[in-house]
C-alpha positions as CSV (number, residue, x, y, z in Angstrom):
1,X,-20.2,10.6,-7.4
2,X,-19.1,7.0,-6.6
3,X,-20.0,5.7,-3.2
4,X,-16.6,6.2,-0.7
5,X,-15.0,9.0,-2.7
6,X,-15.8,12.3,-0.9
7,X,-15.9,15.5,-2.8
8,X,-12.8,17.2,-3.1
9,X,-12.7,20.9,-1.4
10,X,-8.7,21.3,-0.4
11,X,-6.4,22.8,-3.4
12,X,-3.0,21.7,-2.7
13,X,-0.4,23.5,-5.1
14,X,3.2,21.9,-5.8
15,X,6.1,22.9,-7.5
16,X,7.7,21.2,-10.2
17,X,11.1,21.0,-12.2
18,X,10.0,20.3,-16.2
19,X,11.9,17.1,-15.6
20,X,9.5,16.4,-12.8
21,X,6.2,17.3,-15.2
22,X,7.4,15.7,-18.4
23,X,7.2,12.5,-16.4
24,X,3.9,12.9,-14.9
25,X,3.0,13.9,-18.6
26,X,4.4,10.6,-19.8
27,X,3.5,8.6,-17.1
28,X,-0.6,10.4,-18.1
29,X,-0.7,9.7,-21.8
30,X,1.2,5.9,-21.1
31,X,-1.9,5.1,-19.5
32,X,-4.7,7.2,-20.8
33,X,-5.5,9.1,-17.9
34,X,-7.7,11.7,-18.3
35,X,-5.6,14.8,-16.2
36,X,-2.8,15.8,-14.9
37,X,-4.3,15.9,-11.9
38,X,-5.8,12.5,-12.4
39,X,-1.8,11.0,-13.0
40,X,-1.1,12.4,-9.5
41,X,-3.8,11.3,-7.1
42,X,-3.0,7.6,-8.6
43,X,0.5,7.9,-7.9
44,X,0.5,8.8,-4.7
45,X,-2.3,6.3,-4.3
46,X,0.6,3.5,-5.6
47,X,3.3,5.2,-3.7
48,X,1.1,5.0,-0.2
49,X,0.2,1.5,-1.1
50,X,3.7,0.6,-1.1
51,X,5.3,-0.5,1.9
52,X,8.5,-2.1,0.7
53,X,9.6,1.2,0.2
54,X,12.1,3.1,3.2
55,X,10.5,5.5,4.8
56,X,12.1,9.0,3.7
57,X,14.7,10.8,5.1
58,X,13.9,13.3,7.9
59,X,16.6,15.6,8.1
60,X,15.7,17.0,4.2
61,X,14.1,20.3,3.6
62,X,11.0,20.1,0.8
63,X,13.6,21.1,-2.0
64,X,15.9,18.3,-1.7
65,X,13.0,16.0,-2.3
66,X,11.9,14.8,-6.2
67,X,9.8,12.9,-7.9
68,X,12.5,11.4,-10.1
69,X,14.6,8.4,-9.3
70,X,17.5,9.1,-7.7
71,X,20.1,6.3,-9.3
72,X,21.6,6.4,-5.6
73,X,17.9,5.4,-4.2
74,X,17.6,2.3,-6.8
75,X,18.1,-0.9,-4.6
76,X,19.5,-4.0,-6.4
């Protein structure tokens, strides 16, 4: 095991639309990563490393959030 990376003991489970999946799939095989599970942990790394974002909305509940862009979200 690499030096800084801890092992990993917490199972978190998510649900998701096939929209949702389909691009995590494609987003996988684009850049030859080698899980599913892989594809998420570097995107969440990317999206926590990115501050220029807003910060989300508080008065959502968990269903109303996705993974997909929301044309409305896209800044110009």
């Amino acid at each position: 095991m690499s030096e800084g990376i801890s092992k990993r003991t917490e199972r978190l489970q998510i649900m998701l639309s096939d929209e949702e999946l389909k691009a995590i799939d494609d987003w996988r095989f684009k850049f030859r990563l080698p899980s599913r599970a892989a594809a998420i942990r570097d995107l969440i790394r990317r999206g926590m490393l990115n501050q220029e974002m807003p910060a989300p909305a508080t008065d959502k509940t968990s269903t109303e959030f996705s993974s997909l862009i929301d044309p409305a979200d896209e800044q110009d």
